[in-house]
N, C-alpha and C positions, 0 to 999 in steps of 0.2 A: 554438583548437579548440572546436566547441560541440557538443555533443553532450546526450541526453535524460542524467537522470542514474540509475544502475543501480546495486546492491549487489551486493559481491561474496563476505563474508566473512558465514560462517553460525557460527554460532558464538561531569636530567643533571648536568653541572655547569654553570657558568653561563651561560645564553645572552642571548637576547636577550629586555628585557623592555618593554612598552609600556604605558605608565603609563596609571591611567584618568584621563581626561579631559574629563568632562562634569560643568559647574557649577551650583552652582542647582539639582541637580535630584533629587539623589541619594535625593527619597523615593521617588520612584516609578520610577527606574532600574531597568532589569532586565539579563538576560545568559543566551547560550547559549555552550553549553561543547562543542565539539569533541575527544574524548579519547581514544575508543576507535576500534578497526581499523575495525570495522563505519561509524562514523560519519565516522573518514577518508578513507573509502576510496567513502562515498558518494556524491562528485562525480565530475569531470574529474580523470583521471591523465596528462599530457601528462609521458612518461619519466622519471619517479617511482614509486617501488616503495613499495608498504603493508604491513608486518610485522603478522602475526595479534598482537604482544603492543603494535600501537597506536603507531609510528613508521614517518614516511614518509623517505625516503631517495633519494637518485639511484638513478635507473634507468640503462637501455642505450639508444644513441641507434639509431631503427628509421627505416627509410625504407620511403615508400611509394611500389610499382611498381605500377603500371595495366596491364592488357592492351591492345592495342592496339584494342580494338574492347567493348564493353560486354556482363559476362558475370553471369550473375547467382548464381554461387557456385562455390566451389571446391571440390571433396570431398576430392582428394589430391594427395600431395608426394614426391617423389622424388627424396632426395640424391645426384647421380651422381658426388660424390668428388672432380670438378674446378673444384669454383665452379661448376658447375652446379646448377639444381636444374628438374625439369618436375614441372609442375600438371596434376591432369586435372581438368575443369570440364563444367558443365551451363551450360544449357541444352543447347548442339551439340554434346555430347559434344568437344569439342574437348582437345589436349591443349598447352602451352605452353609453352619452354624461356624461362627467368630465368637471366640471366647479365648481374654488371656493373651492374647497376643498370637492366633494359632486359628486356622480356618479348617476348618473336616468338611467333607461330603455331608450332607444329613437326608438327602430324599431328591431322589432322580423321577419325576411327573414325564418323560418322557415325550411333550411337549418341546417346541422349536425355542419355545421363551417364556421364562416367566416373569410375567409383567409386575405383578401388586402380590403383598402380600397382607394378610388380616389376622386377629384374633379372636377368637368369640370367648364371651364372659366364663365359659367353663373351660378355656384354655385352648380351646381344637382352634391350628394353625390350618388356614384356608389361602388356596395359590390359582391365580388367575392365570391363564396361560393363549396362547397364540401359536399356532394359527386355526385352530380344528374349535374353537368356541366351547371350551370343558374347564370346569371349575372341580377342582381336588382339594379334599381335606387331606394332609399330609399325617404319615404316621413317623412319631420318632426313630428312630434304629433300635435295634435289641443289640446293645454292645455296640460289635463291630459291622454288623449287617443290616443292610438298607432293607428296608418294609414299602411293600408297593404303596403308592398314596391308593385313593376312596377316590373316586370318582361322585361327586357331589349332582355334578348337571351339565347336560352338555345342552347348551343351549340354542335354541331353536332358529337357523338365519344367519348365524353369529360365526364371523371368522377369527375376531379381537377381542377378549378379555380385556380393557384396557384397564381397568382397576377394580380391585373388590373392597367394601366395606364392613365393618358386623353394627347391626342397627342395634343396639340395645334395649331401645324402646318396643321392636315389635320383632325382637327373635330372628333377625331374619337376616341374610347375606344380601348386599347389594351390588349389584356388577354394571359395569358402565361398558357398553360394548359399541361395536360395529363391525360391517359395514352399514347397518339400517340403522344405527344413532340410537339406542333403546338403553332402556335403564331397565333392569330385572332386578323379581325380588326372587330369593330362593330359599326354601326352608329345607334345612337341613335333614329334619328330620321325616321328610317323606322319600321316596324311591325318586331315581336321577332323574325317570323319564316323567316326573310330575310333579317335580320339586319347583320350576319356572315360571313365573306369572311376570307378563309385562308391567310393569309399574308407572312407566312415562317411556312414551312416544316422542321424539324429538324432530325437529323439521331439519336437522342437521346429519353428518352423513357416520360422524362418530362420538362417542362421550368420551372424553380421554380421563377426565379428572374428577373428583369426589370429597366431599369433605360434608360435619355433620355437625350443627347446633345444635346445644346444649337442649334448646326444647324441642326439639325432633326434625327440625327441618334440614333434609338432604340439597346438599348444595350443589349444581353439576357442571361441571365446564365442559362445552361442545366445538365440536370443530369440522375441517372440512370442506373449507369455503366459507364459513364464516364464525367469527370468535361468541361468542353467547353465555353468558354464566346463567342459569335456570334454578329454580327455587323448586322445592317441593314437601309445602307443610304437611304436618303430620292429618289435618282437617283442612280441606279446601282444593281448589284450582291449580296447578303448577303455574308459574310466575316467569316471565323472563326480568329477571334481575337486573342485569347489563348487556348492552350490546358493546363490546371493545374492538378496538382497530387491529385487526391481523385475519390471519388465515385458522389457528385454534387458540383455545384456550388448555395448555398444557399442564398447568397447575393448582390446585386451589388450596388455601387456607385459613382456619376462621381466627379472626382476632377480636376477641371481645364483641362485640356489638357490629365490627366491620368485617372483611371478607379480601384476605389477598389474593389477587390472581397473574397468573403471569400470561400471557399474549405474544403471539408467535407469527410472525408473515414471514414469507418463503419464495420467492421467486420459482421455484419449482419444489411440489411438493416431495418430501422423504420419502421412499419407498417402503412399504411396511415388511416388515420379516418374512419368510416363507419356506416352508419344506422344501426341500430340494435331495437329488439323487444322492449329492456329495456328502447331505447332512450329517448323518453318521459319522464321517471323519472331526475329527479332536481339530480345533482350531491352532493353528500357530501361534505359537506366544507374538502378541504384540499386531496377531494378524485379525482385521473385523470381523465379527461375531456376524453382522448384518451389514447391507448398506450404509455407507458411511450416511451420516446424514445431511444435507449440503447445509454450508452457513444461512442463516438467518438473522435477521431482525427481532431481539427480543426486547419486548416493554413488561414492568412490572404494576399495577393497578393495586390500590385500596380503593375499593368498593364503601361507600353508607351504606345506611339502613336504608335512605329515600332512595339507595343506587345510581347515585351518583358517581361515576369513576373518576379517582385523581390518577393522574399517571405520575410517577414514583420516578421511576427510575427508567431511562432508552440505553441499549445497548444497538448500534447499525453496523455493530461486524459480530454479533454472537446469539444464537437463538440461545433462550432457557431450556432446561431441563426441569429444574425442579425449584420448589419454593416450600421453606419453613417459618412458621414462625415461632420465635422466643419470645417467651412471657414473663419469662423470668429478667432477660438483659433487653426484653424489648426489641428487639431488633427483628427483621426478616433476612432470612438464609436463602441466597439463591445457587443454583451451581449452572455453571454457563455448559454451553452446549460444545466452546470452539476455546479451545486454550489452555483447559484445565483449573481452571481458577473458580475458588468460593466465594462469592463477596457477602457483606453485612451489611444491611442497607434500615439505618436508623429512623426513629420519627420525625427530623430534623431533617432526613431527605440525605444525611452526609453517606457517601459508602468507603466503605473501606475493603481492599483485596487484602481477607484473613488466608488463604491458603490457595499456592500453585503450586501444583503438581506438574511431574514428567505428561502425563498422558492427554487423551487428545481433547477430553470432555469429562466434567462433573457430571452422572447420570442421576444419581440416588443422593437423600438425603438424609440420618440421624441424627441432627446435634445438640437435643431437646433433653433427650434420657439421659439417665445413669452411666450409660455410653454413648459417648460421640461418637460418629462414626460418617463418611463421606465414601462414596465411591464410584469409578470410572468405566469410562468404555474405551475400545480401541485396541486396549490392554483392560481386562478389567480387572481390578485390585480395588483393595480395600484398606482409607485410613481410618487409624484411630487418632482421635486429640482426647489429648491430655491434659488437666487445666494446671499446666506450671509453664515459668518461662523456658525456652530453650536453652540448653548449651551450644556454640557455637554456629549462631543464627548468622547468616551473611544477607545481601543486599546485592547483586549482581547489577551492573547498569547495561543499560541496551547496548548494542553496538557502534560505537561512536565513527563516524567517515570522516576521515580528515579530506578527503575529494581527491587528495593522490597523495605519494608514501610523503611519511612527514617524520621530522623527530617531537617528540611527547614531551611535556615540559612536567610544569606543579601540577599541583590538584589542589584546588581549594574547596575546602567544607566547609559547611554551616551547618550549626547544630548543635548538640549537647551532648557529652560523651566522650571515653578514651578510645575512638575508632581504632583499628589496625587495617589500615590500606593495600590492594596488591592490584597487582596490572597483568595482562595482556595482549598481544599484539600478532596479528597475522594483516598478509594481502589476500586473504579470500573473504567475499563478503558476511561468510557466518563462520564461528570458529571451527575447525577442526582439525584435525593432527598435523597440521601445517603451521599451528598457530603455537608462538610462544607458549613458553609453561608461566601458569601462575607465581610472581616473584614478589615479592614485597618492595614497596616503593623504597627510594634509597632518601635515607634517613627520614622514611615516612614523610617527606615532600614529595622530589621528583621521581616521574616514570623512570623506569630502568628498563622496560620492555623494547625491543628493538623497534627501530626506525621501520613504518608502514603506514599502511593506509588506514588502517582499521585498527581500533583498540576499546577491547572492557576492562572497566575497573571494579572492584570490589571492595568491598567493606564489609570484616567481621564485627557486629557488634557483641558489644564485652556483655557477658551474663550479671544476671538479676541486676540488672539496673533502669531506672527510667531514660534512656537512650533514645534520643532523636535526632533524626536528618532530615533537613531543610534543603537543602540544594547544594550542587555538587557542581564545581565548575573545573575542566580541563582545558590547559592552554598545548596550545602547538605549533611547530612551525612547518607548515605545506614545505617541500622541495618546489622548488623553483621551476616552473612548469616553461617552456619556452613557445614567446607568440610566434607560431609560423603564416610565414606572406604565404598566400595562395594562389594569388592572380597580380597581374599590371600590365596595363594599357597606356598605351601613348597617343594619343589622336589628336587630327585637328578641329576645330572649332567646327560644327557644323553651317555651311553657307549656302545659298541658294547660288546655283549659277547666274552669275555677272553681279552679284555681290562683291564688295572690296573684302579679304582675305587679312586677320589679322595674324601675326608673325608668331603666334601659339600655336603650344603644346597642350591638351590638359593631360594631365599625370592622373592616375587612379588605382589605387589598391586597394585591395580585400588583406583581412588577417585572423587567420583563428588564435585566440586570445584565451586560453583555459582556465586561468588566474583571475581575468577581468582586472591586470595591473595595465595602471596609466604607463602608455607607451611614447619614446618618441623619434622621430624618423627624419635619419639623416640621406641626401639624396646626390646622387654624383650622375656624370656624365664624361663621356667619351666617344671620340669618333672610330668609325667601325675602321677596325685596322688599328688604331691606339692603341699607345700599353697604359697610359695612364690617366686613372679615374681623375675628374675635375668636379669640387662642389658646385653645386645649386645655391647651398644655403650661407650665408655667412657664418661663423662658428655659434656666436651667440643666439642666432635664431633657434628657436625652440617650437619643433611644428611637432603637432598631433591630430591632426586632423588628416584623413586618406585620399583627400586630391590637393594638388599642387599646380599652376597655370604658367609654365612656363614659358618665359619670352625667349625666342629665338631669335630676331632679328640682329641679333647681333655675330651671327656662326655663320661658318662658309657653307653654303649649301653640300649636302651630302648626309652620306646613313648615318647613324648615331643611337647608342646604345644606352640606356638608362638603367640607373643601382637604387635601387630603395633599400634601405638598412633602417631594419626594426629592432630598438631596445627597451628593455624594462626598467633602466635606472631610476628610475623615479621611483621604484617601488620597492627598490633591493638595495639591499649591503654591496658594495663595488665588486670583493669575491664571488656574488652570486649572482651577476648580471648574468642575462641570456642575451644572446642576437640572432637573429636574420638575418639572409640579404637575397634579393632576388633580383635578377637581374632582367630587363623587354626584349621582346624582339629586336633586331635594327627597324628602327622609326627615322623617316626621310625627313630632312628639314631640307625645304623648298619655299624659301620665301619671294623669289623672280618669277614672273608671270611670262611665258612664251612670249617669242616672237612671233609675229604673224605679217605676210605679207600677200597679197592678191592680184590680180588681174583678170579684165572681161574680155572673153575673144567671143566674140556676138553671141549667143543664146546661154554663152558657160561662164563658168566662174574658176579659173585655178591658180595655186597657190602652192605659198610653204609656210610650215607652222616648225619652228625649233625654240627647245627650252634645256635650259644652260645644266639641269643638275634632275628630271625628271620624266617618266616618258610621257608624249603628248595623244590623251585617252580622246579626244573629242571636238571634232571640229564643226561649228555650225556658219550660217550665212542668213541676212536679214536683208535685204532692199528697203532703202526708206523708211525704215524704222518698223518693217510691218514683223510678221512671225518669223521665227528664226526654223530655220529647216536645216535636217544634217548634211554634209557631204562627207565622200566618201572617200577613206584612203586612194591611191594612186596605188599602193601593191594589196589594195582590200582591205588590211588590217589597222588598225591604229597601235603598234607595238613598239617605238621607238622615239628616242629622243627629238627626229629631226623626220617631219611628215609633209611628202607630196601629196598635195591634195586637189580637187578636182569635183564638178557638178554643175545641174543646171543651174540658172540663174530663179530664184523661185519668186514668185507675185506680183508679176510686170504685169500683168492682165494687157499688155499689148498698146502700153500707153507709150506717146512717145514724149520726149524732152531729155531733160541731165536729171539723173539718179544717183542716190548716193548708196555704193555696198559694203556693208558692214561684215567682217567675220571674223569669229573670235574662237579662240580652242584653248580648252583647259587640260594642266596636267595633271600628273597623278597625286601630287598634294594638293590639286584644290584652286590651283592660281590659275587666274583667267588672263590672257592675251586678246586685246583688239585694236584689229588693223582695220583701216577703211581706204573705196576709193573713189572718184567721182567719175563716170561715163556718160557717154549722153546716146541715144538710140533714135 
């Protein structure tokens, strides 16, 4: 079975153990661990059950029936007591008798959808339908020939049929409709156009859901914009029962003295069904009946008597569909709206995921009767469960990411039972025909599936046994991903001019590092024009860290080119080391500060500035220690090692005596030069 993989859970003694088994390699081996519900239950369930407290277990063996012609979902189910069960289905409103393993046509209502279906005490099968608000008693077929249904009532206002009931106590059809939120009583036995009487008025905009106490009271779940479960005795007042968190109430069920309901919020609400031009055409197998329905947030509520709601059970990636209860095992039956999956959700609060399906969504529920029976939309199909163990139930796990291609070592389980294990393995993140084929682990330890990024494992479990799995752990070893240098810089120390200039470098690199393995960095140097690299480091030095402060004063000034070499050994087997190397710009080491020398020829200042290994950017002048003002090249430019320079003499304010002129010109590493001279005026 393959299917996309879905979540479903929000929220021994000795078995079998599988040794690890990968050699040589154990520094840099890694493992994912398989433990809890959520993460068992992540993959493929092929009839295997998931316990909320994180054991998977046999399930029930389901069979799937197809309709005879391709429908694109099923809304509802109808246990008729004798191994029978009908479905009513959209797109063609159609309705379909299951029996035996085997679905037939049994009655086309000629309706967009049939929502709900009923029985009255003298057996007449009654079908709600959408979108034209008409309620049909159905007739069986005569053999092989469909019999038009009875048009019961078309109800007045009403574009939703959302569910119908038969009241036993007062004869009478109950319909939950909208869009005006109304609950209708309908008597069968008068003509269409007078069979309707409103029975409760709702301040809500639909009544989606129905369910019916032992002592007459109709129970209604509304929705809309707001979730509301409403009461409605057989003598008295209608009641709002509960107000619950979400946008409807989609489900209801009575349990003894209490009342399940399920609750539905939508960031944008589902579009409802609707006639259209195209109607008429047969749906593609597997292609929507309706608007898909968007995901939702679905909460499951048991209601008191004093209605008080406990919330049960949150699901924050799947609206509900539908909810049963069993009175028999106790349990309540939900079927999720996004994944396909059934869950059990006990008194104790535990759930367990009893059946996933291929398809996109649980729509309908039967699993109370004589026959079980569960069915979907998307594709709509029909299972049956069968109360014996399965043959050849497996356990699929999610898709496991090693983070880049790896080779797949043991598998270790825990749990109870003769499992039979198998593997496979692709680089695409979901499988598909790119992806190995199903193999069996070699000598039921290690993976045999080829080296990737990506691997599921499987587990057959052995029939009629009490078989459990606890947690599932895969080891493996990532390929050796290699850190690449990205950037390096060489600079000098930042100084303010006429600052003293320390004889540094600082070093600096970046590195993308995919592993997150401890790295460490060997660093060399050479003058531009060398052939050969000279360390930095001494051999024993061991840096890891991405700046380095190198001292230069000890190198003849000139360019100079800088290696960073990045390695992973600390983290790898010698064979699997990676490296880098990046290599800087030429970076000028200039540790001599210009020469500077001056003279005043009455109102000016000029001079020459020369520096041994750098060109001279900047020549300034100060009198007496006042503001320093620029002067200007002698050819304009300041671009060369050796500068005539030249200007006024600046902030004599026309004083006279001896003065002393300062000026000083920095090159292009940074290093200041100052000459002075003493004149008198």
């Amino acid at each position: 079975m393959t299917r996309r993989v879905w979540l479903a859970f929000a929220g021994l003694a000795a078995g079998m153990v599988m040794a690890f088994a990968i050699e040589g390699e154990s520094v840099s081996t890694r493992s994912t661990t398989l433990d809890s519900a959520i993460e068992l239950s992540a993959g493929v369930l092929d009839r295997v059950a998931v316990t909320s407290d994180g054991t998977v277990v046999l399930g029930e063996e389901i069979a799937r029936i197809s309709p005879p012609e391709p429908v694109g979902s099923v809304w509802s189910l109808l246990d008729l007591g004798d191994g029978a069960v009908l479905a009513g289905t959209g797109v063609e409103g159609r309705v379909y008798r299951i029996e035996n393993g085997h679905a037939t046509r049994w009655a086309d209502t000629g309706a967009v959808v049939v929502t709900s279906l009923t029985r009255a005490e003298d057996g007449a099968i009654y079908a709600g339908t959408l979108p034209d608000g008409r309620v049909y008693r159905l007739v069986p077929p005569q053999g092989e020939l469909l019999q038009a249904p009875v048009l019961v009532a078309e109800l007045p206002g009403v574009q939703h049929v959302w569910g119908v009931a038969w009241d036993a106590r007062r004869h009478v059809l109950l319909c939950a409709t909208g869009p005006e939120g109304k609950l209708f009583s309908v008597d069968t036995r008068r003509a269409a156009s007078e069979a309707a009487t409103v029975l409760f008025d709702s301040e809500e905009a639909h009544l989606y859901a129905m369910a019916l106490r032992d002592d007459g009271e109709v129970i209604v779940g509304a929705g809309g914009g707001h979730a509301v479960v409403y009461g409605l005795p057989v003598t008295g007042r209608p009641r709002v029962i509960a107000r619950l968190s979400g946008d409807e109430v989609k489900g209801l069920a009575v349990a003894g003295d209490e009342i399940v309901a399920i609750a539905n919020e939508f960031s944008e609400a589902p579009d409802a069904p609707r006639r259209t031009v195209a109607q008429s055409r047969a749906p593609a197998a597997g292609g929507p009946a309706v608007p898909r329905a968007r995901p939702g947030r679905g909460t499951l509520y048991r209601i008191r008597p004093s209605g008080l709601a406990e919330r049960v059970y949150a699901n924050a990636d799947s609206h509900l569909n539908s909810v049963q209860w069993d009175p028999r095992r106790r349990e309540i039956w939900l079927g999720l709206g996004v994944g396909g999956r059934v869950l059990a959700v006990a008194g104790d609060r535990t759930v367990r995921v009893v059946h996933d399906v291929d398809e996109a969504g649980v729509t309908a529920l039967a699993l109370t009767g004589r026959t079980r029976m569960f069915a979907t939309a998307d594709t709509g199909v029909f299972y049956q469960v069968h109360d014996r163990a399965p043959n050849g139930a497996t356990w699929n796990s999610k898709v496991l990411d090693a983070g880049s291609p790896a080779r797949w070592g043991a598998v270790r389980a825990r749990g109870v039972g003769a499992f039979a294990w198998e593997s496979r393995s692709g680089n695409a993140e979901l499988p598909d025909a790119t992806w190995s084929v199903w193999e069996a682990l070699d000598e039921g330890i290690t993976v045999r599936s080829p080296s990737s990024r990506f691997l599921q494992v499987r587990s057959r479990f052995p029939a009629g046994t009490d078989a459990v799995l606890r947690a599932v752990t895969v080891f493996f070893l990532p390929e050796n991903q290699r850190a690449v240098l990205t950037e390096l810089s060489a600079m000098p120390p930042e100084t303010k001019v006429g600052e003293a200039r320390a004889s540094v470098l600082k070093l600096a690199w970046k590195v993308e590092n995919p592993d997150n393995d401890g790295l460490r960095y060997r660093l060399y140097f050479r003058g531009d024009g060398d052939q050969t690299w000279r360390g930095l480091l001494r051999n024993q030095e061991w840096l890891t860290g991405t700046t380095f402060d190198w001292a230069t004063d000890g190198l003849a000034e000139g360019w100079y080119r800088v290696e960073v070499d990045a390695s992973d050994e600390a983290a790898n087997p010698e064979d699997s080391v990676t490296r880098d190397v990046r290599v800087s710009e030429p970076v000028l080491v200039d540790n001599t500060a210009p020469m500077v020398s001056a003279r005043v020829d009455g109102e000016r200042v000029q001079g020459e500035a020369e520096d041994g290994a750098s060109v001279v950017l900047r020549v300034e002048a100060s009198v007496d220690g006042g503001e320093w003002r620029a002067l200007r090249a002698d050819d304009g430019l300041f671009d060369e090692r050796r500068e005539a320079f030249r200007g006024a003499l600046p902030g004599l304010g026309g004083r006279a005596g001896e003065h002393v002129l300062s000026v000083r010109a920095a090159d292009e590493a940074g290093n200041v030069g100052v000459g002075s001279v003493r004149y008198r005026r």
